[in-house]
C-alpha positions in Angstrom: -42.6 -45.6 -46.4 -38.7 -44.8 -45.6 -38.0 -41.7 -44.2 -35.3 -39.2 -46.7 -31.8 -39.8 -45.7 -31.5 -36.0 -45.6 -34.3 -35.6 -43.1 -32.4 -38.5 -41.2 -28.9 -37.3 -41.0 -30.1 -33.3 -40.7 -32.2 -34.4 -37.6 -28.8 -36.3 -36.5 -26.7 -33.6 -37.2 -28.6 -30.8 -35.4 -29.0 -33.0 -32.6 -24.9 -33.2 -32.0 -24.6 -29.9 -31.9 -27.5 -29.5 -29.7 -26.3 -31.8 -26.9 -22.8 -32.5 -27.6 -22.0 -28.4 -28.3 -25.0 -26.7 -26.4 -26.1 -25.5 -30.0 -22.3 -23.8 -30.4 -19.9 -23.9 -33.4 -19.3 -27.3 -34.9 -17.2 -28.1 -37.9 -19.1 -31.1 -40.2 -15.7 -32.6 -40.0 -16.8 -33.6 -36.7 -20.5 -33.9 -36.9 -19.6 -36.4 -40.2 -16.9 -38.4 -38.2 -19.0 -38.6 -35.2 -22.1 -39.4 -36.9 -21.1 -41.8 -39.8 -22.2 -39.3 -42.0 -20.3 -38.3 -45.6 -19.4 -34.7 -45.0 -20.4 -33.8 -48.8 -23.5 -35.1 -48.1 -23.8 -33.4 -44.6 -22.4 -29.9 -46.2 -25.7 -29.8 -49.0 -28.0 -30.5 -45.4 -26.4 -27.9 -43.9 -26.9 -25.4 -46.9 -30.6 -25.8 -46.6 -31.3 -25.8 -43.2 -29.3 -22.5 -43.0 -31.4 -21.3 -45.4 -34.3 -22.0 -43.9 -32.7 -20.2 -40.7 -32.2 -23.3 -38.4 -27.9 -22.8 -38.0 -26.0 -20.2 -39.3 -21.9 -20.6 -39.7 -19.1 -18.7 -39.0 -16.2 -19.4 -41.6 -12.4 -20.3 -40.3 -10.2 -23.0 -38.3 -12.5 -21.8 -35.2 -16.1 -21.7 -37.2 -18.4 -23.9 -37.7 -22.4 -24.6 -37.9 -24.5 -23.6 -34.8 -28.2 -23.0 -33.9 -29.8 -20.3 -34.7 -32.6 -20.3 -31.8 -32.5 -22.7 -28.8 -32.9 -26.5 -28.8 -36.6 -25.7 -27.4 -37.2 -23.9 -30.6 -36.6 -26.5 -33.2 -38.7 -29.3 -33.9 -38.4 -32.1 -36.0 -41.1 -30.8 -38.3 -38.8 -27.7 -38.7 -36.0 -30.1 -39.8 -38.5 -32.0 -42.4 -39.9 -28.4 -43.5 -36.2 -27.2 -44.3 -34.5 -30.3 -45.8 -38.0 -31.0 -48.3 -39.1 -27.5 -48.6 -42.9 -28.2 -47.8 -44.3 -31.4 -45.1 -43.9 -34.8 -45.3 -46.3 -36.3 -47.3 -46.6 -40.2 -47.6 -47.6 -40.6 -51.1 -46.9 -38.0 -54.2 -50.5 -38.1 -55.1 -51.5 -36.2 -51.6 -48.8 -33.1 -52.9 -49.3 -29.9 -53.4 -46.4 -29.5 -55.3 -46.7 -32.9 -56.9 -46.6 -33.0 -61.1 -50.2 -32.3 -61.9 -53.3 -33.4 -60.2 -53.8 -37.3 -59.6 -56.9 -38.1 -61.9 -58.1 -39.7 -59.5 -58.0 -37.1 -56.4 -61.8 -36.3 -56.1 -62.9 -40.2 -56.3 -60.3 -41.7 -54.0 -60.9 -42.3 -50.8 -57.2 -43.6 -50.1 -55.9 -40.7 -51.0 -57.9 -39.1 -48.3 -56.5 -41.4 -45.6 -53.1 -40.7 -47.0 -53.2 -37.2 -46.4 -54.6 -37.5 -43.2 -51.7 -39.7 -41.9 -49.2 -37.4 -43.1 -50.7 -34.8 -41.2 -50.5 -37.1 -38.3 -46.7 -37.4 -38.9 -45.8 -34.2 -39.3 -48.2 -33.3 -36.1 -46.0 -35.6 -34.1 -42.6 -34.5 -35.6 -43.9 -30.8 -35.2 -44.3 -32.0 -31.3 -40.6 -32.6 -30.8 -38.2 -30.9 -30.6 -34.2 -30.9 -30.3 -34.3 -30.4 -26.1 -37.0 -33.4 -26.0 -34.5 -35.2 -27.9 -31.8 -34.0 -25.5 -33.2 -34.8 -22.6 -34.3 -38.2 -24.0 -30.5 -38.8 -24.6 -30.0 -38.0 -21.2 -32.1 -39.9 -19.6 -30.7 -43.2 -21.1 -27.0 -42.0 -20.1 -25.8 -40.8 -23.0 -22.4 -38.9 -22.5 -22.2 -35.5 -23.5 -18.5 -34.3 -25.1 -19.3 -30.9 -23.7 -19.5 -31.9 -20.0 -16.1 -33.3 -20.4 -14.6 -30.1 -21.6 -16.1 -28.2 -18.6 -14.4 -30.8 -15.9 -11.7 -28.5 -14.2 -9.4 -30.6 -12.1 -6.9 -28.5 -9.4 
């Protein structure tokens, strides 16, 4: 199973402007420049997870995409809820959404363990959120852009 590049680069992008911004206005100029991440792309991620109320923006040379609620607020699941519109599932045939029924879905036992381990995913991504991932960061040393900007030398 390989994880959507949207979920992927959305969980990337919040998480700049979580710990590099403290969850203020960011262009996706930056975010895409910092992240290795095609700022088309990155604009249709940010679309949907404003929609789904994760970051709002502010137009203008000074605007930008920031948080809507705090890094403690926002977990991964939130992210994979946002960018897909429903959870993760592993296989199509465990969807609610998914193009008619499988045939199969009241014989088959795989299909049970299937949806079982998505809920297991989702469980853990609903566990984490964008301060665990902060403080993560900080722990192995990461540097943080907006500690730099608050240095006052006299």
């Amino acid at each position: 199973m390989k994880l959507p590049t949207q979920i992927r680069y959305g969980t990337r992008a919040l998480f700049y402007i979580a710990f590099q911004k403290g969850g203020e206005y960011t262009q996706t100029k930056e975010i895409s420049q910092k992240e290795d991440i095609p700022a088309r792309f990155l604009e249709q991620i940010f679309q949907k997870l404003k929609k789904a109320g994760l970051v709002g923006s502010t137009r203008g040379p000074a605007g930008g995409y920031y948080l809507l609620r705090r890094p403690e607020e926002i977990s991964v699941g939130d992210i994979v809820r946002a960018i897909l519109g429903a959870d993760l599932q592993l296989v199509p045939c465990t969807e609610r959404r998914s193009k008619g029924p499988c045939k199969r879905r009241d014989t088959c036992v795989a299909s049970q363990i299937w949806a079982t381990a998505s809920k297991m995913v989702m469980d853990y991504f609903n566990s984490i959120t964008l301060k665990d991932m902060c403080d993560k960061a900080k722990k192995l040393g990461f540097e943080r852009e907006i500690e730099k900007r608050l240095i006052y030398h006299i």
